[in-house]
Backbone of each chain as ProteinMPNN parsed JSONL, in Angstrom:
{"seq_chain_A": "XXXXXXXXXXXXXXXXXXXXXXXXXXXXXXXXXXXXXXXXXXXXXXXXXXXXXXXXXXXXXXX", "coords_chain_A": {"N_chain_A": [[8.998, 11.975, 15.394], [11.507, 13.982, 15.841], [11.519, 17.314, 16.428], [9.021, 17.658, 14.135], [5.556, 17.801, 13.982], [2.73, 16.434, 12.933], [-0.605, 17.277, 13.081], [-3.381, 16.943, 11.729], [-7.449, 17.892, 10.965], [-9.531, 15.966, 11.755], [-11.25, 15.533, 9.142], [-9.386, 15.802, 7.354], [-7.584, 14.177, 7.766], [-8.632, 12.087, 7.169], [-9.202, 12.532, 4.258], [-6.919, 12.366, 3.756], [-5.889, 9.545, 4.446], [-8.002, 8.434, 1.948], [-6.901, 9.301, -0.628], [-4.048, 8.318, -0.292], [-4.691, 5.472, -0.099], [-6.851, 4.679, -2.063], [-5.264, 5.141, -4.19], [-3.43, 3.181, -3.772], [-5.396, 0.922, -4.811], [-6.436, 1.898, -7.137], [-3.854, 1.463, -8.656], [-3.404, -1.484, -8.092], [-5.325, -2.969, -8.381], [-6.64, -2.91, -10.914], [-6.143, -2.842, -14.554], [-5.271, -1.065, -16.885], [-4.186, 2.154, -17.42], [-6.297, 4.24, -17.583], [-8.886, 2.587, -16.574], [-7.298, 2.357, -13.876], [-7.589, 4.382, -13.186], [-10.129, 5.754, -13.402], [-11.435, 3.759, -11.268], [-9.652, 4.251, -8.85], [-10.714, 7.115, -8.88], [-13.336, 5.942, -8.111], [-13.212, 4.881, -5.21], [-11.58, 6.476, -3.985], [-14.075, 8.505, -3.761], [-16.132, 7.57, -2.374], [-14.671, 5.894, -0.003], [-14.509, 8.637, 1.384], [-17.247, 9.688, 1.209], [-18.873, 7.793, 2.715], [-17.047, 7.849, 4.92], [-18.6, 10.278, 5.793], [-21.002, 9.737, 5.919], [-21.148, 8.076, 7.937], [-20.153, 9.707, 9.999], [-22.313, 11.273, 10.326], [-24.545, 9.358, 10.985], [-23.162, 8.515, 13.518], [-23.665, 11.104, 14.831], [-25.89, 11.7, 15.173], [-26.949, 9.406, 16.875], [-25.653, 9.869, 19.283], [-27.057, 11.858, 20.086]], "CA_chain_A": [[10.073, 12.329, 14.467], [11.995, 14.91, 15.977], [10.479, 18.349, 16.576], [8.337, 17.948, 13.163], [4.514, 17.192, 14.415], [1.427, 16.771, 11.953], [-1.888, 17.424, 13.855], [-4.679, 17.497, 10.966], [-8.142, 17.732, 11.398], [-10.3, 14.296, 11.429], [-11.639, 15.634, 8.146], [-7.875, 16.005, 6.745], [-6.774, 12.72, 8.044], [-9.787, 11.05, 5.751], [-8.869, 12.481, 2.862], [-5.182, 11.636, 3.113], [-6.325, 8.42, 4.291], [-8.512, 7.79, 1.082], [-6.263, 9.602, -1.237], [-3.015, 7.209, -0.614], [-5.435, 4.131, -0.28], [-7.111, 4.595, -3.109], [-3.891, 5.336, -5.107], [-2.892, 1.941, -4.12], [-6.112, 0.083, -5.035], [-6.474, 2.003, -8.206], [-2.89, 1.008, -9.488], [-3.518, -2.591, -8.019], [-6.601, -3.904, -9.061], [-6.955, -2.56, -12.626], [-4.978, -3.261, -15.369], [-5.264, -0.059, -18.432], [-4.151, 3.435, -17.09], [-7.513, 4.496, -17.846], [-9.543, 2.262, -15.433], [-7.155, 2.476, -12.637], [-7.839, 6.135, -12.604], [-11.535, 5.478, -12.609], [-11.331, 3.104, -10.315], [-9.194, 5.042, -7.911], [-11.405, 8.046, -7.869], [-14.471, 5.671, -7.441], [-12.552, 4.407, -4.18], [-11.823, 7.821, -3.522], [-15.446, 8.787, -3.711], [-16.915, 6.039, -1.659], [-14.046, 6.414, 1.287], [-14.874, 9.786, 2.038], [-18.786, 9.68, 1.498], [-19.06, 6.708, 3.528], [-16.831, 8.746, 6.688], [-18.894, 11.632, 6.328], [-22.346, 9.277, 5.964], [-21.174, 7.627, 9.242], [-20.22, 9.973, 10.674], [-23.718, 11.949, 10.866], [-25.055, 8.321, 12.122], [-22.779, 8.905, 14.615], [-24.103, 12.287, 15.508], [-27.334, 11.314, 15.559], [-26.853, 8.223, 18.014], [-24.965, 10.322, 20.462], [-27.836, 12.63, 20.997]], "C_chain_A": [[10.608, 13.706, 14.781], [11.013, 15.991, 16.528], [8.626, 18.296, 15.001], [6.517, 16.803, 13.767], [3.416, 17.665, 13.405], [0.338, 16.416, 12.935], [-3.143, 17.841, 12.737], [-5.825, 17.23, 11.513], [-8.671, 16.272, 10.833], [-10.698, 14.206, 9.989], [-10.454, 15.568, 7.081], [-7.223, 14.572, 6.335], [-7.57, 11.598, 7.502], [-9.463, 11.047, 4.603], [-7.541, 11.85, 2.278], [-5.429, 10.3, 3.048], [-6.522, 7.631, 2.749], [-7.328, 8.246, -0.226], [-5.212, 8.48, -1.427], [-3.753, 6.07, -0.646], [-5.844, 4.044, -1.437], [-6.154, 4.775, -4.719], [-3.556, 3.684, -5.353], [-4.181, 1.111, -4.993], [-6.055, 0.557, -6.445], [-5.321, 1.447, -9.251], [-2.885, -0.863, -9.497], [-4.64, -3.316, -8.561], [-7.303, -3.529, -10.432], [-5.715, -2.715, -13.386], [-4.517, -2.094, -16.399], [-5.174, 0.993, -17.33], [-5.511, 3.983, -16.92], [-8.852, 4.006, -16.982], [-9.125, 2.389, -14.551], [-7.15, 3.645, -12.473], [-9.323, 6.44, -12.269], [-11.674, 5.23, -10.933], [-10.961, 3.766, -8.566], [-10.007, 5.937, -7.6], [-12.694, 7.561, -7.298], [-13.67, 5.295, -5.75], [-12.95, 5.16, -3.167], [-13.126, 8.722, -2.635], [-15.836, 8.137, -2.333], [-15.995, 5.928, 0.171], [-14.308, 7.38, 2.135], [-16.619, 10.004, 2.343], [-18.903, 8.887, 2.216], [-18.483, 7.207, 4.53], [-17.742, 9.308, 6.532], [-20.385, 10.877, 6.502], [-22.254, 8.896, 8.027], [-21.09, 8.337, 10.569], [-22.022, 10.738, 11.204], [-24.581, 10.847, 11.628], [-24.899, 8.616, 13.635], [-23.321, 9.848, 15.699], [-25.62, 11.928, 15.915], [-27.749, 10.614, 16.803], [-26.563, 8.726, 19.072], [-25.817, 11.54, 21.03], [-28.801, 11.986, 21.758]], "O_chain_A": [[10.224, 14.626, 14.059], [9.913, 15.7, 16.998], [7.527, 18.836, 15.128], [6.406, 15.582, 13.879], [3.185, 18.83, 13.081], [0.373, 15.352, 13.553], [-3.771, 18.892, 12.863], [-5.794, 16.466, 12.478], [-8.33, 15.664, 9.818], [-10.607, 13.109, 9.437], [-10.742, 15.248, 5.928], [-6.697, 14.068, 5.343], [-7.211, 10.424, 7.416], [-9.364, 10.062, 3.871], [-7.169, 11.275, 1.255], [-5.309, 9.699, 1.981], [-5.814, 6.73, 2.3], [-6.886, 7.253, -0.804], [-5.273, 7.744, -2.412], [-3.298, 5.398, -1.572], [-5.209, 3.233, -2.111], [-6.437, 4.56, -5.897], [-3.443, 3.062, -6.409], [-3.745, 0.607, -6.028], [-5.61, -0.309, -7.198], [-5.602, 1.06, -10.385], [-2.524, -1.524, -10.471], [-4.517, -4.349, -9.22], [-8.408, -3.911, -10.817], [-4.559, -2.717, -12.963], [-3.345, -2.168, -16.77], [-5.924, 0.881, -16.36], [-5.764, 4.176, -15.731], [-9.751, 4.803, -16.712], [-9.977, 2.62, -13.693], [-6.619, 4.052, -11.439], [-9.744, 7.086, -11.31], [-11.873, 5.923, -9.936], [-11.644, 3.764, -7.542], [-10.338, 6.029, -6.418], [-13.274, 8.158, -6.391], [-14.125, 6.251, -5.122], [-13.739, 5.092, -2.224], [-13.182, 9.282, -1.54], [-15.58, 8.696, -1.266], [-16.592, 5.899, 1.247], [-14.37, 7.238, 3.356], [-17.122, 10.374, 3.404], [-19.39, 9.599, 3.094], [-19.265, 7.19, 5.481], [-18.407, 8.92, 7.492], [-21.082, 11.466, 7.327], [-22.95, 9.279, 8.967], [-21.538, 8.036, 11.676], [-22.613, 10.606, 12.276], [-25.225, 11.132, 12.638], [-25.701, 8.834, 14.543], [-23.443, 9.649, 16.908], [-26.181, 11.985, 17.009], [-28.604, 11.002, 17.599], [-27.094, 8.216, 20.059], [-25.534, 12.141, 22.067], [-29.489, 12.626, 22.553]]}, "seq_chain_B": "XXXXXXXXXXXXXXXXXXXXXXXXXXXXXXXXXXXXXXXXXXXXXXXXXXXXXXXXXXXXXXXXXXXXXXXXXXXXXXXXXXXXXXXXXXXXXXXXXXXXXXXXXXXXXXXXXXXXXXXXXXXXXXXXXXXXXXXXXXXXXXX", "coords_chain_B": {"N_chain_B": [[6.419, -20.366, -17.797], [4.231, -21.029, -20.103], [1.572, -19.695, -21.765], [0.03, -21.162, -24.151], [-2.972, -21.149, -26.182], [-5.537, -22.737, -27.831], [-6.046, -22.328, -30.93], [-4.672, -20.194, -31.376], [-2.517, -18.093, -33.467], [0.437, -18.334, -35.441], [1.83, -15.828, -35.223], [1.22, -15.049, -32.607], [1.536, -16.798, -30.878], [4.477, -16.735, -31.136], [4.976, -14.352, -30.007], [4.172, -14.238, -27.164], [5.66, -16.367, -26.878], [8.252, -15.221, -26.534], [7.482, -13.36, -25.171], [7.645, -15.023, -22.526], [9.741, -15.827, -21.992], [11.992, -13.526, -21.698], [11.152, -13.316, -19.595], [13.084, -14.591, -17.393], [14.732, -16.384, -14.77], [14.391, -16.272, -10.971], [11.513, -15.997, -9.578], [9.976, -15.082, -7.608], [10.944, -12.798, -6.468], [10.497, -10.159, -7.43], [8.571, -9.457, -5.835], [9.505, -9.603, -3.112], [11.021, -8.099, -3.063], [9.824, -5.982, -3.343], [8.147, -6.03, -1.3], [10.066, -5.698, 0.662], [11.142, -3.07, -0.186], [9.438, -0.35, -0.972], [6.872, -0.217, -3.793], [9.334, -1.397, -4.909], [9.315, -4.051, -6.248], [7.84, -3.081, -8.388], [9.691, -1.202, -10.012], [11.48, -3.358, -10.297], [10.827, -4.466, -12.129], [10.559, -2.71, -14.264], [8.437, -1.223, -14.604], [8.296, 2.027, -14.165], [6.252, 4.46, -13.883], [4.038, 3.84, -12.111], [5.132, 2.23, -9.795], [6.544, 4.664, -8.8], [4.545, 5.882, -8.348], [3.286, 4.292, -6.371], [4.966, 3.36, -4.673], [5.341, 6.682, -3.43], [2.6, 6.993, -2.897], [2.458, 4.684, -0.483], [4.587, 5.909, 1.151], [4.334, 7.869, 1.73], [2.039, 8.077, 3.488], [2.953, 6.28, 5.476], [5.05, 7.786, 6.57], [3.662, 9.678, 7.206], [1.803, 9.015, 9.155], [3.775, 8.785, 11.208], [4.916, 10.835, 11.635], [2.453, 11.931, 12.652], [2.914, 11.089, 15.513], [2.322, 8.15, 15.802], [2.407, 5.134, 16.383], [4.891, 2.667, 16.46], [4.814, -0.698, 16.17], [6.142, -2.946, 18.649], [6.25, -5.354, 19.905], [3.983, -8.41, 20.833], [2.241, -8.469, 22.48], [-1.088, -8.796, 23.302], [-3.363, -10.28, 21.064], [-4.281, -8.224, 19.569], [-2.617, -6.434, 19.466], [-0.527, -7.906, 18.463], [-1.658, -8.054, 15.696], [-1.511, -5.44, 14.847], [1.359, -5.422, 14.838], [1.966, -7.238, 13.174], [0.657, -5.901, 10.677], [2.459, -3.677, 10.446], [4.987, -4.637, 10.058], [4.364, -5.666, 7.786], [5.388, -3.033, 5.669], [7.995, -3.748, 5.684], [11.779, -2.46, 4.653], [11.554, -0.008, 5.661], [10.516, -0.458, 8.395], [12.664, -1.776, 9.913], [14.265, 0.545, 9.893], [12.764, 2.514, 11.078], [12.87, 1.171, 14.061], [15.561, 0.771, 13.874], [15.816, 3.511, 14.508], [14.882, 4.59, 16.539], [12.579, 5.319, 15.921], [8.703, 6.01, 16.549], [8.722, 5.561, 19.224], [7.309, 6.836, 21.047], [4.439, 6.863, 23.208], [1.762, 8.892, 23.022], [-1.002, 9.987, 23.876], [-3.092, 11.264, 22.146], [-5.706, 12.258, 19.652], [-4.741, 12.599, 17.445], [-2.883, 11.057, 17.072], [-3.033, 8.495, 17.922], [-4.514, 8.171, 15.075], [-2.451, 8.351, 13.685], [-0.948, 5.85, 14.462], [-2.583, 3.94, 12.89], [-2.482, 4.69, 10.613], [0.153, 4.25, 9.717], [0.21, 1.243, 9.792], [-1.693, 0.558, 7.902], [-0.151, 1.354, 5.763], [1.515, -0.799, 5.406], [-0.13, -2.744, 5.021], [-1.009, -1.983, 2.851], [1.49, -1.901, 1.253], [1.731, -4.741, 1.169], [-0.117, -5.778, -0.456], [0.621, -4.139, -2.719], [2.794, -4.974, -3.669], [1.891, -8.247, -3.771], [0.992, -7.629, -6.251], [2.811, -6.784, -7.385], [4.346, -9.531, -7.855], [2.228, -10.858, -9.251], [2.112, -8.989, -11.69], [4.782, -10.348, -12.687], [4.54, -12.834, -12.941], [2.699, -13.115, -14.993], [0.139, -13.065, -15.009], [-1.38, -10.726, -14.487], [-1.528, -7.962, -17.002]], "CA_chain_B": [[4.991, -20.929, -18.123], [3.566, -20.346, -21.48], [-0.164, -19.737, -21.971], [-0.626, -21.134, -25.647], [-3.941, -21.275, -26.22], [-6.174, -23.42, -28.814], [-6.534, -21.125, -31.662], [-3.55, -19.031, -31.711], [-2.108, -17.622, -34.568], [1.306, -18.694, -35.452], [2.817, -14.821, -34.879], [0.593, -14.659, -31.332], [2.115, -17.703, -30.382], [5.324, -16.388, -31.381], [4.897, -13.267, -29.017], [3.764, -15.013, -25.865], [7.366, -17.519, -26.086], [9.415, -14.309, -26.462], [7.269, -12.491, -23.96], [7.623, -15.824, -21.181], [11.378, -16.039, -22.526], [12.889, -12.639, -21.351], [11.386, -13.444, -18.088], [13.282, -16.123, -16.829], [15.208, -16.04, -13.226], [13.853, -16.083, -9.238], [10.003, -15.642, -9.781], [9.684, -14.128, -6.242], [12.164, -11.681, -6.569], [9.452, -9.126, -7.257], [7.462, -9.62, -4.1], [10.207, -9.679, -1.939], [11.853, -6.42, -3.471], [8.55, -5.079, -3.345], [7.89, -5.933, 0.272], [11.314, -4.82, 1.45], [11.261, -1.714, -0.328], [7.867, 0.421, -1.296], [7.222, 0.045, -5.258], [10.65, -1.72, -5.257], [8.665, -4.684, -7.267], [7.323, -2.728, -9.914], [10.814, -1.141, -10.274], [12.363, -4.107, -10.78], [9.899, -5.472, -13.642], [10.641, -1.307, -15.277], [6.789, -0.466, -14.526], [8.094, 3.218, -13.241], [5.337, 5.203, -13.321], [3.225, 2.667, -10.928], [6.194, 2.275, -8.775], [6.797, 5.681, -8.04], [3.041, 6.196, -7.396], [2.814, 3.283, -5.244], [6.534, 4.376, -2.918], [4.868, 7.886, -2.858], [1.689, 6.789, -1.176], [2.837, 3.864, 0.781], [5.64, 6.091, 1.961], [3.997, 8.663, 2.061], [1.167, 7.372, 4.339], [3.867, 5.93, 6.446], [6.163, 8.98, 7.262], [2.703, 11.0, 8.002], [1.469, 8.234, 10.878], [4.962, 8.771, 12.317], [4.752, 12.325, 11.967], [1.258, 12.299, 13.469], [3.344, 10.538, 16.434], [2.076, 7.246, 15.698], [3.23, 4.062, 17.335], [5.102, 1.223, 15.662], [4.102, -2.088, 17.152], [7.539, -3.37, 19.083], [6.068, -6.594, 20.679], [2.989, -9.078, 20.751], [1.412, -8.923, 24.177], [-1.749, -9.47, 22.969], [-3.732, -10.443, 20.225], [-4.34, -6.998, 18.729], [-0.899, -5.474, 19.09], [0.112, -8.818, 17.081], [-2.127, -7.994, 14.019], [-0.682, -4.038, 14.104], [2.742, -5.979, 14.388], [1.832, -8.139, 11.465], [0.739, -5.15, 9.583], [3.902, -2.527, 10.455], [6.177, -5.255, 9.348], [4.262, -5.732, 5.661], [6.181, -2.508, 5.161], [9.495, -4.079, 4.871], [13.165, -2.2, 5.412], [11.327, 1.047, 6.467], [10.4, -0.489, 9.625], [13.878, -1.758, 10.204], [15.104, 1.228, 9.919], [12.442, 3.091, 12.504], [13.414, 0.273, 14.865], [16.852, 1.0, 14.943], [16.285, 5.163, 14.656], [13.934, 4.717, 18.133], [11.152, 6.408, 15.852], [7.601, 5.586, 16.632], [8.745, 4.584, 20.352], [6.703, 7.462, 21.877], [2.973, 6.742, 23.316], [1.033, 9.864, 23.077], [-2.439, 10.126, 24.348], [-3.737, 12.476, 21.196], [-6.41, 11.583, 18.765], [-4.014, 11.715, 16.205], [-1.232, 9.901, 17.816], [-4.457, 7.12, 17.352], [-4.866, 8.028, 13.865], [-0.798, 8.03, 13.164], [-0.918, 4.411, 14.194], [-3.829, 3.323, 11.921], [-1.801, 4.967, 9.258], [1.374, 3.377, 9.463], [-0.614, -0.538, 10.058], [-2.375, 0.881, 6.911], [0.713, 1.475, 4.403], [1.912, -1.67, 5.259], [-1.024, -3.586, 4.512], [-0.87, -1.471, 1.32], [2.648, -2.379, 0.721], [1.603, -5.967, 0.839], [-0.936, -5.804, -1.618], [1.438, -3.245, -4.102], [4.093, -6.219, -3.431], [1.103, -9.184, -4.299], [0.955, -6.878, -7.443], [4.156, -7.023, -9.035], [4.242, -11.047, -8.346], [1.546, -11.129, -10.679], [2.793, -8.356, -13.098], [6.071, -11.101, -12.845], [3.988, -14.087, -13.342], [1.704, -12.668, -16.557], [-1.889, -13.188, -14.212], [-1.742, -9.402, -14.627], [-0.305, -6.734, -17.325]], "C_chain_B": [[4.685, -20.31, -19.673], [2.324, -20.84, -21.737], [-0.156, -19.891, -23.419], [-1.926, -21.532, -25.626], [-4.498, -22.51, -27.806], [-6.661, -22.268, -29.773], [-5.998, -19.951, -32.109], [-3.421, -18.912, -32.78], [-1.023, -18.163, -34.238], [2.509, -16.999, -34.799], [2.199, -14.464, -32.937], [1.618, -15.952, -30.46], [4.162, -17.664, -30.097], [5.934, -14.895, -29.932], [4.825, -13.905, -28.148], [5.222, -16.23, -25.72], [8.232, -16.242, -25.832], [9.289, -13.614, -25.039], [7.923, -13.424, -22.071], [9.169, -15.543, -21.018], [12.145, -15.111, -21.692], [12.182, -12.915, -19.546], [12.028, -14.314, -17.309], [14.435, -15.336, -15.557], [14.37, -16.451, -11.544], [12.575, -15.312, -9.447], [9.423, -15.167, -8.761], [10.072, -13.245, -5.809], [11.179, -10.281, -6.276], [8.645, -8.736, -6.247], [8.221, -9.408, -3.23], [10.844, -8.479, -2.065], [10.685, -5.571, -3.257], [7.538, -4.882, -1.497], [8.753, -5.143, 1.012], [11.029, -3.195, 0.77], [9.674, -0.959, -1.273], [7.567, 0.583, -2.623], [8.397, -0.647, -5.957], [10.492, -2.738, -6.57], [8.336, -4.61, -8.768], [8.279, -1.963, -10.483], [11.787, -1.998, -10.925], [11.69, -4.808, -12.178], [9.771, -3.83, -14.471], [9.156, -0.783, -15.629], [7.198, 0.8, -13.398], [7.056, 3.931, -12.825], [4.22, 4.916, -11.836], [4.057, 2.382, -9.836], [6.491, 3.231, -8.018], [5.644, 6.237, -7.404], [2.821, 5.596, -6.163], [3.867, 3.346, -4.04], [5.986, 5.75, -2.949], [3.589, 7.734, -1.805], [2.115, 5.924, -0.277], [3.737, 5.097, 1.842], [5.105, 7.352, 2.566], [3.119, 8.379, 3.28], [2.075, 6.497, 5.545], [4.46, 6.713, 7.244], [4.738, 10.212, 8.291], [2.061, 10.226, 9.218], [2.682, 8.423, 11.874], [5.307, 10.102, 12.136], [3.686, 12.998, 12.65], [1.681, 11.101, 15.049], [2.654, 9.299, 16.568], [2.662, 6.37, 15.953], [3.496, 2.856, 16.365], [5.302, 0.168, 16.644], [5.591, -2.704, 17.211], [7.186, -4.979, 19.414], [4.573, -6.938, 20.543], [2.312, -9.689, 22.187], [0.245, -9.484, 23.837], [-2.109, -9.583, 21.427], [-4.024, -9.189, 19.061], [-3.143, -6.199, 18.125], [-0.365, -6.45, 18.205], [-0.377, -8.019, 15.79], [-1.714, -6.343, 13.607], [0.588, -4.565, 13.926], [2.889, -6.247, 12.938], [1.811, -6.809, 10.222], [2.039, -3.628, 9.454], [5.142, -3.437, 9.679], [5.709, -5.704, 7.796], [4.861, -4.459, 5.062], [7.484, -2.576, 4.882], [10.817, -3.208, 5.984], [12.438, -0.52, 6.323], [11.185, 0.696, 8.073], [11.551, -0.872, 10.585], [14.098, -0.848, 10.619], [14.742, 2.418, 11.239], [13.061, 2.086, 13.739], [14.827, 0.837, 15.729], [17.037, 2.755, 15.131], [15.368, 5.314, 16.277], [12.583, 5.268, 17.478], [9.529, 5.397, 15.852], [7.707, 4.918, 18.163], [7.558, 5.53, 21.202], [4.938, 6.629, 21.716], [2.028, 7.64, 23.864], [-0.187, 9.422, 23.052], [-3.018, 10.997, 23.789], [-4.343, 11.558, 20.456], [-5.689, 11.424, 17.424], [-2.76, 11.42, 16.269], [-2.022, 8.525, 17.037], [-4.146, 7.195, 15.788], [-3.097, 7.792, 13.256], [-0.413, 6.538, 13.001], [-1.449, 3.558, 13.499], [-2.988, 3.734, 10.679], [-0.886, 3.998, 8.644], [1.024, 1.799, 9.356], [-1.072, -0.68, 8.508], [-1.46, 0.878, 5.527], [1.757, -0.009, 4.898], [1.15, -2.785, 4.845], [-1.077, -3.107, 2.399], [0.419, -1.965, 0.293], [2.812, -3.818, 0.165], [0.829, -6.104, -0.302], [-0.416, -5.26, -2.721], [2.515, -4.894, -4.548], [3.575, -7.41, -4.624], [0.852, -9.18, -5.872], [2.108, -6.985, -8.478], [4.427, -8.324, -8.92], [3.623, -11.407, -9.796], [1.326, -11.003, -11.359], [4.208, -10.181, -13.641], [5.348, -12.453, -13.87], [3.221, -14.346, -14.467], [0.75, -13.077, -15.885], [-1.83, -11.731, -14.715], [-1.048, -8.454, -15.807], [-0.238, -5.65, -16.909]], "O_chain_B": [[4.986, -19.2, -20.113], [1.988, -22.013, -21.897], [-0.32, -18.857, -24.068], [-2.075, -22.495, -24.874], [-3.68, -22.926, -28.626], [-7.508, -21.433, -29.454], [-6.432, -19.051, -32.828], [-4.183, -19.601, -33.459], [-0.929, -18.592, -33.088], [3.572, -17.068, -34.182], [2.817, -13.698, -32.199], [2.305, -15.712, -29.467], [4.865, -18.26, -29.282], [6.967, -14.732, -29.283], [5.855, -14.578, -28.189], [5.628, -16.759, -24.685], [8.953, -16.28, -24.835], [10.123, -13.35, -24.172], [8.349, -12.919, -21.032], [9.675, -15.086, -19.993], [12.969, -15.624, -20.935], [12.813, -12.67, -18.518], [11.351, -14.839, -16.425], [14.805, -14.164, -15.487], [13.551, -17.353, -11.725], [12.586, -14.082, -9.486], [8.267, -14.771, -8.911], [9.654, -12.765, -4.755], [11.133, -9.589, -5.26], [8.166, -7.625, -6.02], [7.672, -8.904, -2.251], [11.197, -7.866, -1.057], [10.827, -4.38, -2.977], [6.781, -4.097, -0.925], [8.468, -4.214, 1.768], [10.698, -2.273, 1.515], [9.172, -1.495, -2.26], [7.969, 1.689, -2.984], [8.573, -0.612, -7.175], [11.118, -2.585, -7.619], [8.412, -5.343, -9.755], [8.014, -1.797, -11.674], [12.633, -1.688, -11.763], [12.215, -5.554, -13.005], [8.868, -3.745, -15.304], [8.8, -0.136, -16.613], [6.785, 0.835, -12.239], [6.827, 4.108, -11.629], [3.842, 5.646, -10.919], [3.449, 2.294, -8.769], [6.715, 3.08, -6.817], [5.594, 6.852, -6.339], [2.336, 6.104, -5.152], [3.646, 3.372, -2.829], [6.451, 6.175, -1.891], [3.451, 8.065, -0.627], [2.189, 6.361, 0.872], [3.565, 5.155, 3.06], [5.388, 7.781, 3.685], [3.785, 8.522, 4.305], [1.455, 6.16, 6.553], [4.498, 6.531, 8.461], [4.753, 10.969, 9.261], [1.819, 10.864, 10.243], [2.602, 8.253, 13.091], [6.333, 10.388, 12.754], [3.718, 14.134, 13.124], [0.79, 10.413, 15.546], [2.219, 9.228, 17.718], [3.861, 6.602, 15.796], [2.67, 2.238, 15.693], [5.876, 0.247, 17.73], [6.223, -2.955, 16.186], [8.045, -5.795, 19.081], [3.816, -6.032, 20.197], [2.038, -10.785, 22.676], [0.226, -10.708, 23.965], [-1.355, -9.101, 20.583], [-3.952, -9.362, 17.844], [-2.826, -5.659, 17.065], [0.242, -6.055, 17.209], [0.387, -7.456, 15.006], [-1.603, -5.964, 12.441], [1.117, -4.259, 12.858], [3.534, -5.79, 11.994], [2.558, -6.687, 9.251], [2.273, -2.873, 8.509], [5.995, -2.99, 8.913], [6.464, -6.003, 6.87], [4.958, -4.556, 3.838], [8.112, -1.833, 4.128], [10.941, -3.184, 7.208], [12.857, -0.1, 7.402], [11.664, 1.448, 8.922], [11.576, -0.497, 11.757], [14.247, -0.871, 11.841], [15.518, 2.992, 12.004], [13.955, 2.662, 14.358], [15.168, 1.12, 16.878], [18.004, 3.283, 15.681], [15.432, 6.35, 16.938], [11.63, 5.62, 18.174], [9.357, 4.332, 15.259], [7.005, 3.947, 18.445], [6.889, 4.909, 22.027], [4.4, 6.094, 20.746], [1.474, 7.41, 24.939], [-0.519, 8.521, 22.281], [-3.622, 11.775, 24.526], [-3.973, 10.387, 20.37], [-5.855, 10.555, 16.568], [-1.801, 11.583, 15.515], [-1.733, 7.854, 16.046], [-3.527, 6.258, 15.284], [-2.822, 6.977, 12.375], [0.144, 6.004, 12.042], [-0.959, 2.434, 13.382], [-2.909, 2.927, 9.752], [-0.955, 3.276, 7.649], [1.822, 1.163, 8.667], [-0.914, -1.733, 7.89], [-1.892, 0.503, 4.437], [2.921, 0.057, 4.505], [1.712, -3.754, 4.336], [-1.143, -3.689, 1.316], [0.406, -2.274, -0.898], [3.534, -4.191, -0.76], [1.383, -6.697, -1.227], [-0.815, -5.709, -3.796], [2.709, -5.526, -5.586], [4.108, -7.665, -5.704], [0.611, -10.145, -6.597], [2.263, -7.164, -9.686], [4.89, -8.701, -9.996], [4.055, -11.89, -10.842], [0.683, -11.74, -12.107], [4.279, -10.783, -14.712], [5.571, -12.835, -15.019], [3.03, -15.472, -14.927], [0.285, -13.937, -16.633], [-2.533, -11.677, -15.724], [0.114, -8.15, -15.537], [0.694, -4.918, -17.241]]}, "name": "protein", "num_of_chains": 2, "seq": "XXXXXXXXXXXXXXXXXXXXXXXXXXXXXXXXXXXXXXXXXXXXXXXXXXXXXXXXXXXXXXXXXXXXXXXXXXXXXXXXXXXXXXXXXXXXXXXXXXXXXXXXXXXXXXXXXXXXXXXXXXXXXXXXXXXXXXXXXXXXXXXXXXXXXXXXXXXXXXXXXXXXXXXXXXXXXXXXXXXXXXXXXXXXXXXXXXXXXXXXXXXXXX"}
C-alpha cells in the first residue's frame, strides 16, 4: 500500500491478531452485551497464552 | 416463520406475530450485504453498535495484512493458494476493489509479509462468520 509499511513485532502481530478475532467471536457467538464481552476477553486470554505457551515449546525443541 | 409455542400467553403470542411481521422481504439479504460489505448485515437489520465493531476489526485486520505487505491470493495453482483464495474472497467488495487498485500484488520475502497474508485470509474468514451472524439475527435463531 503505497509507501505506508507496518513491520510489528511477532509479539504485536498476536495481539492484534487475537484482539480483532476475538472481537469477532465475542460479538458472534453470544447473544447479551454482557457475555459477548466475557466471552471475547476469554478468547482473548486463551489466544495469546496459548502463542506464548507454544511458543516456549518451541524454544525448547529447537535446542 | 412464527415460533408459537405450546403454552404461550395470549400477549407473548401477540409479540412474536408482530416481531415475525415487520420482518418480511429477501431473507438473505443480510448475508449477502454482510459478505459484500464488513458489518454491512448487521447494519441493515439497525444492530449498529455490533456492526461497527465487527467493520472495525474485519477491516481493520484486513488493511493491516496489506499494510504488513501481505499477498492477496490472484489464482488457484494449487490446492493451498485455493483455500487462501477461498478465504480473501469471504471478504466481499474489499477484495474487488484491491484487485482492481493492484494492492496486495507484491511478493515480499519478510516474516511479516507471511504474517500480512494470514491476516487478510483471516478477516475474511471472519467476515464470513460476522455475515453467518446477521442471517441468523434475520432469521430469529439468534437475538
Amino acid at each position: 500500500m503505497g509507501n505506508w509499511v507496518f513491520q510489528p513485532s511477532h509479539f504485536t502481530a498476536v495481539v492484534l491478531f487475537a484482539l480483532f478475532a476475538s472481537t469477532v467471536f465475542g460479538i458472534t457467538q453470544r447473544e447479551t452485551p454482557r457475555s459477548m464481552i466475557r466471552y471475547g476477553i476469554y478468547c482473548f486470554v486463551l489466544f495469546v497464552a496459548s502463542a506464548i505457551a507454544l511458543s516456549w515449546v518451541m524454544f525448547f525443541i529447537a535446542r | 416463520m412464527r415460533y408459537i409455542q405450546k403454552g404461550m400467553t395470549t400477549e407473548e403470542i401477540k409479540k412474536t406475530s408482530t416481531k415475525t411481521g415487520s420482518q418480511d422481504g429477501f431473507v438473505y439479504l443480510p448475508l449477502i450485504a454482510g459478505w459484500l460489505v464488513p458489518g454491512g448485515g448487521h447494519f441493515l437489520l439497525r444492530k449498529w453498535g455490533r456492526g461497527a465493531l465487527l467493520a472495525a476489526s474485519i477491516l481493520g485486520m484486513f488493511v493491516l495484512g496489506l499494510l504488513m505487505q501481505g499477498e492477496v491470493y490472484a489464482s488457484a495453482h494449487d490446492i493451498l493458494v485455493l483455500l487462501g483464495l477461498v478465504g480473501d474472497l469471504g471478504i466481499g467488495l474489499p477484495y474487488v476493489l484491491c484487485r482492481m487498485l493492484g494492492l496486495g500484488d507484491v511478493q515480499v520475502m519478510v516474516t511479516t509479509a507471511d504474517y500480512g497474508t494470514r491476516f487478510i485470509v483471516v478477516a475474511g474468514l471472519l467476515n464470513i462468520i460476522a455475515a453467518v451472524d446477521a442471517h441468523n439475527l434475520r432469521t430469529g435463531r439468534k437475538s
